[in-house]
C-alpha positions in Angstrom: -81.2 -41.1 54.8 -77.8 -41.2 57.0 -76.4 -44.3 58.7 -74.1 -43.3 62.1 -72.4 -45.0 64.8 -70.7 -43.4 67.8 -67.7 -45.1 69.2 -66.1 -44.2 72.6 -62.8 -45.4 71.1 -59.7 -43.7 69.8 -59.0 -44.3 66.3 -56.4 -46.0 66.1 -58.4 -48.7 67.4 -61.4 -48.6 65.1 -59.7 -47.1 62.0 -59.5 -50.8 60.1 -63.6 -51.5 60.8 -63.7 -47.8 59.2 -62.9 -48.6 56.0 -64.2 -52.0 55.9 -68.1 -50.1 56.1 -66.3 -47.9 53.7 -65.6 -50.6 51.0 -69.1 -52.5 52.4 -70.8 -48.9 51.2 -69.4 -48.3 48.1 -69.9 -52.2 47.0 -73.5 -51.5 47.5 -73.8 -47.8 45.8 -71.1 -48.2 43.5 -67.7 -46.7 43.2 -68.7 -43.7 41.2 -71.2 -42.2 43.8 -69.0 -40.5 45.8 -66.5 -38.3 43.2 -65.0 -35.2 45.4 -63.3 -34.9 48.6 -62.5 -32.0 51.4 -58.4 -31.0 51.4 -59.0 -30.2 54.8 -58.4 -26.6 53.4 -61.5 -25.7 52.8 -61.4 -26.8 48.8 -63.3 -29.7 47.1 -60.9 -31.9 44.7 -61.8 -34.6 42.5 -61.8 -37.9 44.4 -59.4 -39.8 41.5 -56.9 -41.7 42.0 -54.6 -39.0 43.9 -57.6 -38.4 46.4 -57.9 -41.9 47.8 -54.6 -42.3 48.4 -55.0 -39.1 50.5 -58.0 -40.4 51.9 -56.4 -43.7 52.7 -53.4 -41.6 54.2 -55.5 -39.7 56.0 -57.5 -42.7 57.9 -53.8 -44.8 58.4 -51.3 -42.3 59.3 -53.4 -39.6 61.5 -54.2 -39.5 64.7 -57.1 -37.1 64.4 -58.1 -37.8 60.7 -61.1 -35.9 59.1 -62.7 -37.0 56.2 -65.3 -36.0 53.8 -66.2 -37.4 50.8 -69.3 -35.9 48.5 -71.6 -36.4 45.5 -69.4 -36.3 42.6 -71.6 -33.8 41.4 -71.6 -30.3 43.1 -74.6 -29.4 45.0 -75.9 -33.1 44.3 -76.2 -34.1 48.3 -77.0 -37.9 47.6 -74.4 -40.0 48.6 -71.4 -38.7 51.5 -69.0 -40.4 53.7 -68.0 -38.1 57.0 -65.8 -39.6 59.7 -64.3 -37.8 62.7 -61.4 -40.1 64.7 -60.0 -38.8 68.2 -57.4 -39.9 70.2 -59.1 -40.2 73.5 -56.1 -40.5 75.4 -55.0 -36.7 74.3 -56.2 -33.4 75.0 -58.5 -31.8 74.3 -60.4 -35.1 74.0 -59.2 -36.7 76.9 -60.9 -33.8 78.6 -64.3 -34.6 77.2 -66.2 -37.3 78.3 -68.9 -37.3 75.3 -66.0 -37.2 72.7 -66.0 -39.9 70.2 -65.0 -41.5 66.9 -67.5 -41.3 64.8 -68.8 -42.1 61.2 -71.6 -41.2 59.0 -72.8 -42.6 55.5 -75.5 -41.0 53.4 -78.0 -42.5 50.9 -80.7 -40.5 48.7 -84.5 -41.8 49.1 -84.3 -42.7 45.7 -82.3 -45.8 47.0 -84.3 -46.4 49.8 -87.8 -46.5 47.0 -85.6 -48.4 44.2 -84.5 -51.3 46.6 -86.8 -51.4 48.9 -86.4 -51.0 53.1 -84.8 -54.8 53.5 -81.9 -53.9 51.3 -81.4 -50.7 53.1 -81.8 -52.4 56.9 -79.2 -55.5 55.7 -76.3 -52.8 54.5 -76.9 -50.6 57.6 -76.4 -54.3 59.5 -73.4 -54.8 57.5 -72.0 -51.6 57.7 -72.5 -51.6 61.3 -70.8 -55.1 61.9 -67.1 -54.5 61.9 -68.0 -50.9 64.3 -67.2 -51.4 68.0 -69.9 -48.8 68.6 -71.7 -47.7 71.6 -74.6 -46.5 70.0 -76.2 -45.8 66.5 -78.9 -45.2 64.4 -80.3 -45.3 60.5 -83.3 -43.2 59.3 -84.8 -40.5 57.5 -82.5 -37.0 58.1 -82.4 -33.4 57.2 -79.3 -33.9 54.7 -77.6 -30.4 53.1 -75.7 -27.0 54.1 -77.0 -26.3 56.9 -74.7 -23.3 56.9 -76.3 -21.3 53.8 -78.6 -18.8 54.6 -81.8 -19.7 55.1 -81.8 -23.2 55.1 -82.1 -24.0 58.8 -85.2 -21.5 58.7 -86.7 -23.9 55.9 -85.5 -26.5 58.2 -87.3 -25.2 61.7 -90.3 -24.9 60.0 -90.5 -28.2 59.0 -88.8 -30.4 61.7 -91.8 -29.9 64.3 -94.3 -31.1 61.5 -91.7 -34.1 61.3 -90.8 -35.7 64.0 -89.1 -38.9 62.8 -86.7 -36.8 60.6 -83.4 -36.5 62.1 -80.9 -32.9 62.6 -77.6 -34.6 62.0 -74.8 -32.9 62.9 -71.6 -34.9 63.3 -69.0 -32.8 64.5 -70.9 -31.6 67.5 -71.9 -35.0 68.2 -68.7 -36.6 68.0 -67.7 -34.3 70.7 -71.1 -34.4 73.1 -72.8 -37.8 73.0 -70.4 -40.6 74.6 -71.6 -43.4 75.2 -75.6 -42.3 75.6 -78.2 -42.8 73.1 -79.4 -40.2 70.5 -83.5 -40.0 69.8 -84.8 -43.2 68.7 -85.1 -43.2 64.8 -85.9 -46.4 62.5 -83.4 -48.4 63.4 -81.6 -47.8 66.8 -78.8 -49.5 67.5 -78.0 -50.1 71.2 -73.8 -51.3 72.4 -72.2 -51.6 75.8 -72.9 -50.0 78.3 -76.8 -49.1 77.8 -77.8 -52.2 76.3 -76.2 -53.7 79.6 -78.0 -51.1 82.0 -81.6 -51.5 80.9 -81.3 -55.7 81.0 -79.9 -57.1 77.3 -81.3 -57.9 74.3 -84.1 -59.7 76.1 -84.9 -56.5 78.8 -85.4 -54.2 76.2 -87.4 -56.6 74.3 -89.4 -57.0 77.2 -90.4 -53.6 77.6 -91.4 -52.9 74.1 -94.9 -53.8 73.2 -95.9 -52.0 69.6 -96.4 -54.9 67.3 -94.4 -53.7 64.7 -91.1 -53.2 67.0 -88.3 -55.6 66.8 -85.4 -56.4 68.5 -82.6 -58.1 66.9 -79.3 -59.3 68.8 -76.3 -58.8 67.6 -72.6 -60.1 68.3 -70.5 -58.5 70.4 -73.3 -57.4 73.2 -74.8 -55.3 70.6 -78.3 -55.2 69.1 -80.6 -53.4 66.7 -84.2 -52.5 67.5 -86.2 -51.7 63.8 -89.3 -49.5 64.0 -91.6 -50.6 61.4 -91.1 -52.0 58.0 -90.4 -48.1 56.5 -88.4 -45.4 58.3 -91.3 -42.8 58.6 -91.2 -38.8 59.2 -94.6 -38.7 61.0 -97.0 -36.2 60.2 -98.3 -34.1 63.5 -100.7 -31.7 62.0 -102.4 -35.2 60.5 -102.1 -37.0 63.9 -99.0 -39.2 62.6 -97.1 -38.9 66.2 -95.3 -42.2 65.6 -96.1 -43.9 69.1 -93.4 -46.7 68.4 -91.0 -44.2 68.5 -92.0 -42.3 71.4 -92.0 -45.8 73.3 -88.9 -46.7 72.8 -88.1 -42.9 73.9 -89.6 -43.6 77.2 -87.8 -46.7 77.8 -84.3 -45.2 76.9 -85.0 -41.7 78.3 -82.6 -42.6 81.7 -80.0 -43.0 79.2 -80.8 -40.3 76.3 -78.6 -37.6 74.8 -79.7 -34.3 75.2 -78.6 -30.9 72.7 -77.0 -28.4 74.8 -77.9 -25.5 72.2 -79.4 -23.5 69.7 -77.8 -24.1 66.0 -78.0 -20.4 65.7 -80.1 -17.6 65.9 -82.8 -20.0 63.5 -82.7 -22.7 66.7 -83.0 -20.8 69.9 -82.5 -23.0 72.8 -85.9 -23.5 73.6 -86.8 -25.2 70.0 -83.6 -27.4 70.2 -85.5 -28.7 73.7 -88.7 -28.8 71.9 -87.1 -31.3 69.1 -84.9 -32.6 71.9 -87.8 -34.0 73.9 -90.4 -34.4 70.6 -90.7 -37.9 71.4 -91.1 -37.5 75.5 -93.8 -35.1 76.2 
């Protein structure tokens, strides 16, 4: 699973309610799950001691911080941390309108099966609360190296069978997706301006009718809408085409983020389209 908010703020300003989902994660999965960091030179080190307090450097005293955090385990894709902060107000970001901070945290099924989807729903909730985001979402993902041969082939072959399984890829987003919303996914979580545009807490409740939909306000003119009790992949070859989802597509579409291209020569433009618009036609 991955948990991401987009904020259409420089870092500076949302670099404190940062690590306070940081700590918020790591009280709930435990110090020891994430054990190795990236140098920013390309070379995994041992997250002791020596690497939070470059990690804590990293968030306080830089403008453009980039942070990854890993599995201590290599190979063992389970738990991560992945934050990119801007500075809005420079170039080249001030020179893209889609650019944002933005921050990802990553939990295995296991966790989602062990504790059940309440537990997982209240730590998104609570890692969301200190976030002045825009938009964000929590729900099943396609989670490893994506740049490893072969593995968005595995991935394209599945992700049409699968529609409520999500493509993450946070470094393009932070730079593309502004303030619109990405495809809806089990929990969608709606800020300023959209949530705004299409009528509050209580519009968007209004135009949602699937039983098992709810919409949950939040402070700050902020809200959450939960699809189901379970975050679900959908099954189209067994007719599981997850009609909650595609309604709350429909309702958002004015206001949806759209992939401007293929991942590589695995995802030509016309499947990132398809999977763009998997919940619209």
């Amino acid at each position: 699973m991955s948990i991401s908010f987009y904020m259409r703020r420089s870092h500076q300003d949302v670099v404190h309610g940062v690590m306070q989902s940081l700590e918020s994660y790591l009280r709930v999965v435990g110090s020891k799950a994430l054990g190795r960091y990236d140098d920013g030179e390309g070379t995994w080190r041992e997250l002791d001691a020596v690497g939070w307090a470059h990690t804590r450097r990293e968030l306080l005293e830089k403008r453009w911080p980039l942070v990854t955090l890993r599995d201590a385990l290599d190979g063992d894709l389970r738990y991560g941390f992945d934050y990119r902060g801007k500075a809005l107000d420079e170039p080249p970001a001030a020179d893209e309108p889609g650019a944002v901070s933005a921050v990802s945290f990553w939990l295995p099924t296991e966790f989602l099966e062990e504790h059940g989807p309440n537990h997982v729903r209240e730590l998104a909730l609570e890692l969301a609360a200190p976030l002045p985001f825009c938009s964000g979402h929590a729900g099943l993902s396609f989670i490893g190296e994506f740049d490893l041969p072969g593995v968005l082939r595995e991935i394209r072959e599945r992700c049409f069978r699968h529609p409520g399984l999500d493509l993450p890829d946070l470094g393009e987003h932070s730079w593309k997706v502004g303030t619109r919303i990405r495809a809806p996914h089990w929990l969608t979580f709606l800020g300023l301006p959209v949530l705004g545009e299409v009528g509050g807490t209580e519009g968007l409740r209004s135009r949602l009718s699937s039983a098992e939909t709810t919409v949950q306000e939040m402070e700050g003119g902020r809200a959450v809408v939960t699809l189901g009790p379970w975050p679900e992949a959908g099954d189209t070859e067994r007719g599981q085409v997850l009609p909650s989802y595609r309604e709350l597509a429909c309702v958002l579409e004015p206001w949806l983020y759209h992939e401007e291209r293929g991942r590589n020569l695995d995802f030509t433009l016309e499947d990132v389209r398809h999977w763009d618009r998997r919940f619209l036609d």
